[in-house]
C-alpha positions in Angstrom: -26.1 158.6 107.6 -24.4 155.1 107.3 -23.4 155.8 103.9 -22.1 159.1 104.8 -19.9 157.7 107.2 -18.8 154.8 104.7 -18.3 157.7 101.9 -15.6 158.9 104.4 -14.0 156.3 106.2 -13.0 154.7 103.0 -11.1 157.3 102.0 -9.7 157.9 105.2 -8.3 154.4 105.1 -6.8 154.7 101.8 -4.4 157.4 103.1 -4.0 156.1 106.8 -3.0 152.6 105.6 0.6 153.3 103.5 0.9 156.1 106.4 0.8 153.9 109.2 3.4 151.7 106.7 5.5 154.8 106.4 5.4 155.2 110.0 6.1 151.4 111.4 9.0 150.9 108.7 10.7 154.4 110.6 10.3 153.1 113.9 11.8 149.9 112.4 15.0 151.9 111.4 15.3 154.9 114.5 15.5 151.3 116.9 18.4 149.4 114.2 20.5 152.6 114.5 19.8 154.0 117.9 23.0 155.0 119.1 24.2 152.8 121.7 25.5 153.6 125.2 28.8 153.9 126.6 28.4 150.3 128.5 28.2 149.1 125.1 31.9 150.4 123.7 35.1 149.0 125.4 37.2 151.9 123.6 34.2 154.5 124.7 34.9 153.0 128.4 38.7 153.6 128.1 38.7 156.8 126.8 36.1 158.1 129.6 38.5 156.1 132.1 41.3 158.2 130.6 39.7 161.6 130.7 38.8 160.7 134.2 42.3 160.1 135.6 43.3 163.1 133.8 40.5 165.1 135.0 41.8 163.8 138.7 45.1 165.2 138.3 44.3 168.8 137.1 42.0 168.9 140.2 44.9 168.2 142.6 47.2 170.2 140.8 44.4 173.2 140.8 43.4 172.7 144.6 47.6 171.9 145.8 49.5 174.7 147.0 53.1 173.3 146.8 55.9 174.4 144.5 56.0 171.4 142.0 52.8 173.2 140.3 54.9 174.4 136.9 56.5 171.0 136.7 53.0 169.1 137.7 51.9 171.1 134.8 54.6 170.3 132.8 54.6 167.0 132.7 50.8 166.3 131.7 51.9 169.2 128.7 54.7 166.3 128.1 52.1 163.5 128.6 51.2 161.2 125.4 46.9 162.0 125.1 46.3 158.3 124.5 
């Protein structure tokens, strides 16, 4: 019985050792190229601070009912996009 056991596990080793290599040297690369958050990017904050301003205006333009909508609109058309 022993020996039947030992007649498998061996073999079973052989295979789950350069497996288990495979796997940790993977792990190893997914954590040095995880993409990092925006916290983590001054040009990803600005651009998100940008789209958020932007964002602001179209929502007072959509929710104002004055005249000035066509030249409101207008000028972010004329606007530089940063």
């Amino acid at each position: 019985m022993i020996d039947e056991l030992a007649g498998l596990l061996v073999p079973a080793m052989v295979f789950a050792i350069p497996l288990l290599a495979i796997w940790t040297k993977h792990q190893r690369q997914m954590v040095r190229i995880e993409p990092k958050g925006p916290q983590d990017s001054p040009e990803t904050l600005a651009k998100i601070e940008r789209l958020e301003q932007r964002v602001r205006v179209l929502e007072r333009i959509v929710t104002d009912k004055s005249t000035g909508l066509a030249s409101d609109i207008e000028n972010l058309r004329n606007a530089p996009l940063n």
